[in-house]
C-alpha positions as CSV (number, residue, x, y, z in Angstrom):
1,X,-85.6,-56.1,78.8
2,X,-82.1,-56.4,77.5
3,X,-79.3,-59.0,78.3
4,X,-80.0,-62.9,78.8
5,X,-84.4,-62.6,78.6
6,X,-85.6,-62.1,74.9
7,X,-89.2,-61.8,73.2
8,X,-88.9,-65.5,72.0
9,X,-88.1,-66.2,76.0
10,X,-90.9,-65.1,76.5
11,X,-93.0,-66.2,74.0
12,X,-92.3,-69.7,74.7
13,X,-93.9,-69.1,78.6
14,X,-96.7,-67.9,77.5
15,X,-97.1,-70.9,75.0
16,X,-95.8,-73.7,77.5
17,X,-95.6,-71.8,80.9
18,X,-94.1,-75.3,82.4
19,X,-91.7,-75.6,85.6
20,X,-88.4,-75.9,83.2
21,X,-89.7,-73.0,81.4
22,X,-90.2,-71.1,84.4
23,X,-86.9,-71.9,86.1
24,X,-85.3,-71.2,82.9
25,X,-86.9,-67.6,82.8
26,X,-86.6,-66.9,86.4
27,X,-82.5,-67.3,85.9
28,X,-82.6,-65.2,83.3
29,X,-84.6,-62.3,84.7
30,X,-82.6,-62.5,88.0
31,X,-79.4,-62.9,86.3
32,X,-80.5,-59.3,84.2
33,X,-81.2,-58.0,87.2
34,X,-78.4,-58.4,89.2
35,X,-76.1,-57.1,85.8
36,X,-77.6,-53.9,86.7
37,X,-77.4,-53.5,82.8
38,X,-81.5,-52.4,83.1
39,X,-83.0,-48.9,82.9
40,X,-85.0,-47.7,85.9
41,X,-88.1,-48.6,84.6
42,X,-86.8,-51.8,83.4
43,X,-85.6,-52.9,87.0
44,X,-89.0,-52.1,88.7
45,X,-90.3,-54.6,86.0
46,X,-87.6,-57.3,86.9
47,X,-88.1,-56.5,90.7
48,X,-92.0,-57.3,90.2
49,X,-91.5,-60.5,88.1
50,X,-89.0,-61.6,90.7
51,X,-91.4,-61.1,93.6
52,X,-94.4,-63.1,91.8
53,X,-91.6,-65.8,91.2
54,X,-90.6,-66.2,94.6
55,X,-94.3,-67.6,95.5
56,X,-94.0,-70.1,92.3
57,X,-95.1,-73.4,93.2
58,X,-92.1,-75.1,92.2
59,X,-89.4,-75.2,94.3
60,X,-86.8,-75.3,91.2
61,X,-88.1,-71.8,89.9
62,X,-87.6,-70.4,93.3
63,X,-84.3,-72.2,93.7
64,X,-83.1,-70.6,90.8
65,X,-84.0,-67.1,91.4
66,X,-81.9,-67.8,94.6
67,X,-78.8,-69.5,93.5
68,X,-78.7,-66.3,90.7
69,X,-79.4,-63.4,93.2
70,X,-77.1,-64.8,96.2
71,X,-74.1,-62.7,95.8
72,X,-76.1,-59.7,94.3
73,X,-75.5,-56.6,97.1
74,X,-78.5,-54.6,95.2
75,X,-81.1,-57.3,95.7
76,X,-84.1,-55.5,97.2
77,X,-84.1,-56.5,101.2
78,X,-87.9,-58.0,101.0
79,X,-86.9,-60.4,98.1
80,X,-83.7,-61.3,100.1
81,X,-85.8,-62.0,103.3
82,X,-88.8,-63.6,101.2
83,X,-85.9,-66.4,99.8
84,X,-84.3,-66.7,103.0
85,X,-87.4,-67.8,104.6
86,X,-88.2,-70.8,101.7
87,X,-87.3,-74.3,101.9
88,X,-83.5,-75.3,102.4
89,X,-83.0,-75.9,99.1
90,X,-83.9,-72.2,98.1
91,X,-82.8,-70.8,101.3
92,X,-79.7,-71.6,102.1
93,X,-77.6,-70.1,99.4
94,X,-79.0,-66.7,100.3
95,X,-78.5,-67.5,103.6
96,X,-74.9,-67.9,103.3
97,X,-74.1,-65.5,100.8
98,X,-76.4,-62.7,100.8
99,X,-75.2,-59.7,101.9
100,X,-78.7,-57.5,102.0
101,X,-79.5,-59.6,105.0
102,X,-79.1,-57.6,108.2
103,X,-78.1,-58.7,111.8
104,X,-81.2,-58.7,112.6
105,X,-82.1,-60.8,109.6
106,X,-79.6,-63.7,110.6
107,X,-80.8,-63.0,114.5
108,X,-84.1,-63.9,113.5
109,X,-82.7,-67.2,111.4
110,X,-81.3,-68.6,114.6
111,X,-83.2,-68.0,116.6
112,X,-86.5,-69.5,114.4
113,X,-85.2,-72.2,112.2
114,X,-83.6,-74.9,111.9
115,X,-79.8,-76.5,111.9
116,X,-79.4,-76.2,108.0
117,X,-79.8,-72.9,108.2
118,X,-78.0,-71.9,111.3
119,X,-75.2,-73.4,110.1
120,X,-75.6,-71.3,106.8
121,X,-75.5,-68.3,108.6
122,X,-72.4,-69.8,110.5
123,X,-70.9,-70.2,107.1
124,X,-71.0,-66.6,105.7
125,X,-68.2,-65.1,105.0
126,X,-68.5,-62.7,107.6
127,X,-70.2,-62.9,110.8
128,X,-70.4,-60.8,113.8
129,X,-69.6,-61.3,117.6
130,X,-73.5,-61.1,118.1
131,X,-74.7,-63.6,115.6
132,X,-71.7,-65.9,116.7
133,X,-73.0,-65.5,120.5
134,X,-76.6,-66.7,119.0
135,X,-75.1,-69.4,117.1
136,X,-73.2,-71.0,120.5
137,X,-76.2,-70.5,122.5
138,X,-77.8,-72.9,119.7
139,X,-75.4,-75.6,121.2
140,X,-75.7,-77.4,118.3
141,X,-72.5,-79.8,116.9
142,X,-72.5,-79.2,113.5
143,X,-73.6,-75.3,113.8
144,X,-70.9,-74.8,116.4
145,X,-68.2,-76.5,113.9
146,X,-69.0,-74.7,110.6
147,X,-68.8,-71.3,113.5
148,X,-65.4,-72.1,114.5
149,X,-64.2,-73.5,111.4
150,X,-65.1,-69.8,110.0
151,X,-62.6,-67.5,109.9
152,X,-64.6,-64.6,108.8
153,X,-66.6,-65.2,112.1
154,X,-65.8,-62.4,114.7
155,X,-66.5,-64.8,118.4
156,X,-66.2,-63.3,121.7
157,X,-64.0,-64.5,124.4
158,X,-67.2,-65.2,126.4
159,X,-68.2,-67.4,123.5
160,X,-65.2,-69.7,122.8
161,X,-65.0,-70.0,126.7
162,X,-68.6,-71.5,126.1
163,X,-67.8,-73.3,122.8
164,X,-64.9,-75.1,125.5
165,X,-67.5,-76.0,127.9
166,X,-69.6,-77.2,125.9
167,X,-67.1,-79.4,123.3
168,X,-64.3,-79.5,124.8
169,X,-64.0,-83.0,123.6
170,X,-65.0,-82.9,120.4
171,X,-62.6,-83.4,117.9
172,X,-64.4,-81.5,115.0
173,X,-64.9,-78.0,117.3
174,X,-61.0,-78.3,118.4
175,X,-59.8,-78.8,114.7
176,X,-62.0,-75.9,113.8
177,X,-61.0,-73.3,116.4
178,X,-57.0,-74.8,115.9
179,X,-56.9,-74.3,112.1
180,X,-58.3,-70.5,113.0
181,X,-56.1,-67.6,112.0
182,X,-56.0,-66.2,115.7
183,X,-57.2,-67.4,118.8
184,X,-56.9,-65.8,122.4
185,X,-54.3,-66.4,124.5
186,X,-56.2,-67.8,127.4
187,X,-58.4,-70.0,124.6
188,X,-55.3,-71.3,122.9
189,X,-53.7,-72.5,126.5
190,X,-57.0,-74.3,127.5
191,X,-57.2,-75.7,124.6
192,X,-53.8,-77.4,125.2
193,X,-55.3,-80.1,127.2
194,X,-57.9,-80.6,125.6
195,X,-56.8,-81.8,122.1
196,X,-54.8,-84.4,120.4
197,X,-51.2,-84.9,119.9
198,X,-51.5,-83.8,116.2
199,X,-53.7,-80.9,116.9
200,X,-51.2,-79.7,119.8
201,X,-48.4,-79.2,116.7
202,X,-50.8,-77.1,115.1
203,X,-51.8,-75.3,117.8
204,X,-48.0,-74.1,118.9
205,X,-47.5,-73.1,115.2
206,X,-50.2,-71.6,114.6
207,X,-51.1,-69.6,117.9
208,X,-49.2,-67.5,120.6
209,X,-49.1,-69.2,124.0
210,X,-47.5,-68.3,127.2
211,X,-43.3,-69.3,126.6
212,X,-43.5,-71.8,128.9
213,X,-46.4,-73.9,127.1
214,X,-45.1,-73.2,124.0
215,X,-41.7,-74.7,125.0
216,X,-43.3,-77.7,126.6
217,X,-45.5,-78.7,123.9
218,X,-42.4,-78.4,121.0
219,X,-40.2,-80.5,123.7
220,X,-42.9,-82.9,124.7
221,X,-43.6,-83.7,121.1
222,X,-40.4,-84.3,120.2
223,X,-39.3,-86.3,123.0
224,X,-42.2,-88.8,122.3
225,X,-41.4,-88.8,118.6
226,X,-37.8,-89.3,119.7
227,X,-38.9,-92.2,121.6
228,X,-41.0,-94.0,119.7
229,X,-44.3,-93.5,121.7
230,X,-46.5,-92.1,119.8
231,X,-49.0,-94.3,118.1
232,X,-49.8,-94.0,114.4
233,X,-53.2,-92.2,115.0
234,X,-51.5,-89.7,116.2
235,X,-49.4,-88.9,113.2
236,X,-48.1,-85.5,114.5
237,X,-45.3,-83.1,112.3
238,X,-42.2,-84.1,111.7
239,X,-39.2,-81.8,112.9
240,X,-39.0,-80.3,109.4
241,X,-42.9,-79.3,109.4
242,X,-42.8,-78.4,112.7
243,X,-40.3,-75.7,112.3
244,X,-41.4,-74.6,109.1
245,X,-45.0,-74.1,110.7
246,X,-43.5,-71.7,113.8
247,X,-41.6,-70.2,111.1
248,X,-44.6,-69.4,108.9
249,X,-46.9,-68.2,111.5
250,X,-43.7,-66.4,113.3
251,X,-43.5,-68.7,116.3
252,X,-40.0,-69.6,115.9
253,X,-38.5,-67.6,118.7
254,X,-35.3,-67.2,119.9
255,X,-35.9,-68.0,123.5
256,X,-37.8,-71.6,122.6
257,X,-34.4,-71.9,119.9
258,X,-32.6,-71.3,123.0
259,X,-34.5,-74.1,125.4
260,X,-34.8,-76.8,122.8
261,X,-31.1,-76.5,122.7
262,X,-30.0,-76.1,126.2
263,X,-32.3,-79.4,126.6
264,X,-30.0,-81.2,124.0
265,X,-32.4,-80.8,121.1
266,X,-29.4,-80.1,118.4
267,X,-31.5,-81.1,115.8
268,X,-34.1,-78.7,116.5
269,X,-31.4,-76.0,117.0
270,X,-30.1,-77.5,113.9
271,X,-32.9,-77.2,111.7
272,X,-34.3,-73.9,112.8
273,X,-31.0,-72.1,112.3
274,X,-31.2,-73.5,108.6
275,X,-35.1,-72.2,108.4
276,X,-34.0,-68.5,109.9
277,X,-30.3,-67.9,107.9
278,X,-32.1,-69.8,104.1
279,X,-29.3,-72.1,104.0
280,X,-29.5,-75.7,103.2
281,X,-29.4,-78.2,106.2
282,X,-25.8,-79.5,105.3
283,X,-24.5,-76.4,104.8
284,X,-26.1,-74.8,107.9
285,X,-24.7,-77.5,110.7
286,X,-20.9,-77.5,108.6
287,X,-21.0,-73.7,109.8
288,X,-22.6,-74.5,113.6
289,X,-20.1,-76.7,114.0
290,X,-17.2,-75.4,112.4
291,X,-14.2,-76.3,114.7
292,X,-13.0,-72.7,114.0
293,X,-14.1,-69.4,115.7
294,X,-16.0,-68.0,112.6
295,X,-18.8,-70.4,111.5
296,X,-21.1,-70.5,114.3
297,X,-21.2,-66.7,114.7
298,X,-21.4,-66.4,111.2
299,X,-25.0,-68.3,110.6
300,X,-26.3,-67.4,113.7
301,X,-25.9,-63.2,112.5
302,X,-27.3,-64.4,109.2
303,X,-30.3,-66.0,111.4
304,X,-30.5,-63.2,112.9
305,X,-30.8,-64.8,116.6
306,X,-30.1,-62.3,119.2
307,X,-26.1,-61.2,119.9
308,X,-26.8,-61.3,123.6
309,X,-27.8,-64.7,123.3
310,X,-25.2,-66.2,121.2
311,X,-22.1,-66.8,123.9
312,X,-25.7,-69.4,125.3
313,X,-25.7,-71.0,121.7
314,X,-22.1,-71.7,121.6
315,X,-21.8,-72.7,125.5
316,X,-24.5,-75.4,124.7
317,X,-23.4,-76.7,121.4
318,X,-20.0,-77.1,123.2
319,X,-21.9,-79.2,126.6
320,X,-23.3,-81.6,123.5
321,X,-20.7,-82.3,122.5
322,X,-19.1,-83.4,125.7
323,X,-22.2,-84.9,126.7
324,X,-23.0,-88.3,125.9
325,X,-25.7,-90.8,126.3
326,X,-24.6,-93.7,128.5
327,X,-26.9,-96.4,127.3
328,X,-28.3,-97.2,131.2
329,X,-32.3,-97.2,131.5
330,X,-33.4,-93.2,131.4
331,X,-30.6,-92.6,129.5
332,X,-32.2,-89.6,127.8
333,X,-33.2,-87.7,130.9
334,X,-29.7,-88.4,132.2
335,X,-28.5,-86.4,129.0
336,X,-31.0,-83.5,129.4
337,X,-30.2,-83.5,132.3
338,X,-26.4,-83.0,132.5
339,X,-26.7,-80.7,129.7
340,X,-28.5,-78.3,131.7
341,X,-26.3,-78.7,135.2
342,X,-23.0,-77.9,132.8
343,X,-24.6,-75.0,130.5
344,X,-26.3,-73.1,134.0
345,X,-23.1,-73.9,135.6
346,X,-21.0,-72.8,132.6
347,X,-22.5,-69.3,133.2
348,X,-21.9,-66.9,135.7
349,X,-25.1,-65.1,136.1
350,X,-27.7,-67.5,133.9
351,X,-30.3,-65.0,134.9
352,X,-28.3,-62.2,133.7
353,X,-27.1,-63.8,130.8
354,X,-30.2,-66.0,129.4
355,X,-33.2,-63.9,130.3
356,X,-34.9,-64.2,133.9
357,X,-37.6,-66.1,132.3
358,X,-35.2,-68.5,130.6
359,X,-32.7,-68.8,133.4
360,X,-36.4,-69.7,135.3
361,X,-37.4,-72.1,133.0
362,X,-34.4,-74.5,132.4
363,X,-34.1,-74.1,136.2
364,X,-37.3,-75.4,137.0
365,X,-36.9,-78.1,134.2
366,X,-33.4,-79.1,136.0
367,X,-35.3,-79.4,139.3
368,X,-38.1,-81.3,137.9
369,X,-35.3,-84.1,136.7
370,X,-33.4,-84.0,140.2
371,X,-36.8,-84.8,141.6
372,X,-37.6,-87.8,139.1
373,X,-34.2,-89.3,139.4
374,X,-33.9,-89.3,143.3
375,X,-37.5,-90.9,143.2
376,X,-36.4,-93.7,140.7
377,X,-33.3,-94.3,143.2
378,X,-35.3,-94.4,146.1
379,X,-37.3,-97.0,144.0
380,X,-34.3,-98.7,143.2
381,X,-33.1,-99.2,146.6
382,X,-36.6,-100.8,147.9
């Protein structure tokens, strides 16, 4: 046989047929083998030597015929479902990486053995909706976390809606399905409530969620951070990493732009009008707030933010900046609130001119303050 085994290979066996020389022969031979550098003949010969190797006593000779053949997609489907069924050690990296095993294969895994190798087959670099319903039905912690961790796992909407039932506390599952390259709507907005302050950032950046939420989660977060009440656990993005993240993952829409701003976030209007026009911060608030007519239109064409929806830009930068906090208790809400009465009022038709849906939101926002600060009066009175 040519490549890696030689006559003084085996020679030496035959003279000392120990476990190091027979792990050291069994790489070799499966490493030949999978180089497909063998005549016909030849691979029969390595395909029996494997098979006689994969019932070696020694778990080390078997482990290395695994670990060599893992990754090889012309492995012979009985050798492939003779390793998967050893010992972890031997096992699992088949298991994982193996792509000769068949759904059935991996059905059979799950359904037979134990965690280790569930959560192999949880690991592979691609799983299918069927295996991944077998692997939540499992309810196992750790199988469940390497599952959702997975990108290359294809999950149902049945199964996440399971995966939430089951762990919706869990820390480990929510990172897993957060950090995930796409979620479901209706998974994403559960999810909401379910996870930490940290995780929440991620999960607006990362995933698309109804307006509304996503508007409330990027105010919320920044109003606590504003405020000071977030407690070091919860360590969640500055405004900077917050906005590059929507930006990344194409989250940074005009319309919450438009509601962070008509709320009296500036800064967040600020910063994410330097993200979309690639200008530097300083250079990106000198045009918003150019005291001449040219500036603000200027950046906000290079942002490419809707021309519709600039005159709302402009009437809200203006509000700011005749809005001021007035140092009383609630002082902030005061401010939002103002700065929503005098940018609604400052338009004749919000509904016409910000969007129904915007015009519906900062409405209901506006009505949600009028009811707090009549209560804290009422309050006040007693």
């Amino acid at each position: 046989m040519r490549q890696t085994l030689t006559q003084t290979d085996v020679r030496r066996l035959l003279d000392e047929p120990s476990a190091a020389n027979r792990e050291e022969t069994a790489a070799k031979v499966a490493a030949a083998y999978s180089a497909e550098a063998l005549s016909e003949d030849e691979r029969h010969i390595a395909e029996d030597i494997i098979r006689v190797m994969t019932k070696d006593t020694e778990v080390m000779v078997r482990a290395a015929l695994a670990e060599n053949l893992k990754t090889y997609s012309g492995l012979s489907h009985d050798i492939a479902v003779k390793l998967a069924g050893d010992v972890d050690s031997v096992a699992l990296p088949v298991i994982q990486f193996s792509e000769v095993l068949t759904d059935d294969d991996l059905l059979e895994i799950v359904r037979k053995e134990g965690t280790a190798k569930q959560t192999a087959v949880a690991g592979r670099p691609h799983v299918s909706e069927q295996v991944s319903d077998a692997l939540v039905e499992t309810g196992k912690e750790d199988v469940v976390v390497a599952l959702v961790g997975n990108d290359g796992a294809s999950i149902s909407d049945k199964s996440f809606t399971k995966v939430l039932d089951t762990f919706g506390e869990n820390e480990r599952v929510n990172a897993g399905m957060v950090g995930r390259t796409k979620l479901p709507m209706a998974i994403a907005e559960r999810l909401v409530n379910l996870v930490s302050e940290k995780l929440r950032d991620e999960l607006v950046a990362q995933h698309e969620l109804p307006n509304d939420v996503a508007t409330d989660l990027i105010l919320q977060s920044r109003e606590r951070a504003t405020l000071g009440l977030l407690s070091p656990n919860d360590a969640i993005m500055d405004v900077h990493a917050l906005i590059a993240q929507l930006h990344k993952n194409d989250r940074l829409t005009p319309s919450i732009i438009l509601r962070a701003i008509c709320m009296g976030d500036i800064e967040f209007f600020e910063i994410s009008v330097a993200v979309l026009s690639r200008l530097p911060l300083g250079a990106a608030r000198s045009l918003i707030h150019d005291e001449g007519a040219l500036g603000l239109p200027a950046i906000l064409d290079r942002a490419r933010l809707p021309e519709e929806m600039q005159p709302m830009f402009k009437a809200a930068i203006d509000v700011a900046k005749e809005t001021e906090y007035d140092g009383g208790d609630n002082d902030r809400d005061r401010f939002q609130r103002k700065m929503l009465e005098r940018v609604l009022t400052y338009m004749e038709d919000p509904g016409e001119e910000l969007g129904e849906e915007n015009a519906e939101y900062l409405l209901d926002r506006l009505c949600g303050f009028n009811v707090a600060g009549k209560s804290q009066e009422t309050r006040a009175e007693t």
